[in-house]
C-alpha positions in Angstrom: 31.8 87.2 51.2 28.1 88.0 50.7 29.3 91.1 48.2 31.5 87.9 46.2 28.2 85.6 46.4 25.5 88.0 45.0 28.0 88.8 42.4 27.7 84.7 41.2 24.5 85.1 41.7 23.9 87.7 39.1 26.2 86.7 36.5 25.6 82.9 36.2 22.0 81.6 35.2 22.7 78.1 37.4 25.5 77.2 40.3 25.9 73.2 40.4 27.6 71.8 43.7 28.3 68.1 43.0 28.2 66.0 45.9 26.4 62.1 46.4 23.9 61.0 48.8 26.4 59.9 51.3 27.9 62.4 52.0 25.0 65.1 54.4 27.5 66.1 56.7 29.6 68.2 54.2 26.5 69.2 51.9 25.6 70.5 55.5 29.4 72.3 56.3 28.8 73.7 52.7 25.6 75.4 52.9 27.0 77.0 56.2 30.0 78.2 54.5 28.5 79.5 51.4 25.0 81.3 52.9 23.7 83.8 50.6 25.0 81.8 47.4 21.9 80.4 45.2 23.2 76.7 44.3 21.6 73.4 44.1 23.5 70.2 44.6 24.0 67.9 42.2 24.4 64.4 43.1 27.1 62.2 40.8 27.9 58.6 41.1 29.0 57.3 44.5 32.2 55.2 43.7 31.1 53.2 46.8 28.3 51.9 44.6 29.3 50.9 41.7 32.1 48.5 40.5 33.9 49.4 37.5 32.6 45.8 35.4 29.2 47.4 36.0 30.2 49.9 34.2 31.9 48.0 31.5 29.2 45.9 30.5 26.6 49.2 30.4 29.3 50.7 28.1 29.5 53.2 30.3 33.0 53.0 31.0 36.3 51.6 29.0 39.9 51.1 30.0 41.4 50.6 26.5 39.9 54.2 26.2 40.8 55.4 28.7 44.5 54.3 28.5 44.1 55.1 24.9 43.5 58.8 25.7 45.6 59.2 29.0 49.1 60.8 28.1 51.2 58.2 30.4 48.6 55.0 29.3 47.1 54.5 32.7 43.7 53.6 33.0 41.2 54.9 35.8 40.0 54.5 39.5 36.4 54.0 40.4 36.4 57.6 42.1 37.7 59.5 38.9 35.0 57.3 36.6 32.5 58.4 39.4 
C-alpha cells in the first residue's frame, strides 16, 4: 500500500479526511491504516451538536430547499446537513 500512498501524495497538493472531535478512536484506527499517506483531518459539524432549528434561524439550513431540490421531495436528517 505504501507504493498506492506516495503515489496520492505526489499527485494531489492537499488530502482532507473529514472526521469531528468526537470521534479519536477511529481518527486513531485511520492513521494506523493509512501510515505513510500525508493527510490532515478535517473536522465538520457533529450532528450531535447541533439541532436543525439552529440551523434554520442562522440560515444555514432550509427544508423547503431542500425538498425543493431533492428528486422524491424529502427533506434532510441532522447527519446529512452535518
Amino acid at each position: 500500500m505504501q507504493k498506492y500512498f506516495q503515489y496520492l501524495n505526489q499527485y494531489y497538493d492537499k488530502i482532507y479526511v473529514l472526521s469531528v472531535e468526537a470521534a479519536a478512536a477511529r481518527r486513531e484506527s485511520f492513521a494506523q491504516r493509512f501510515k505513510g499517506l500525508e493527510y490532515s483531518f478535517f473536522f465538520g459539524a457533529d450532528k450531535n451538536k447541533f439541532t436543525i432549528e439552529e440551523k434554520k434561524k442562522k440560515n444555514i439550513f432550509s427544508a423547503e430547499l431542500t425538498r425543493k431540490h431533492h428528486r422524491y421531495g424529502k427533506t434532510m436528517k441532522p447527519g446529512e446537513i452535518a
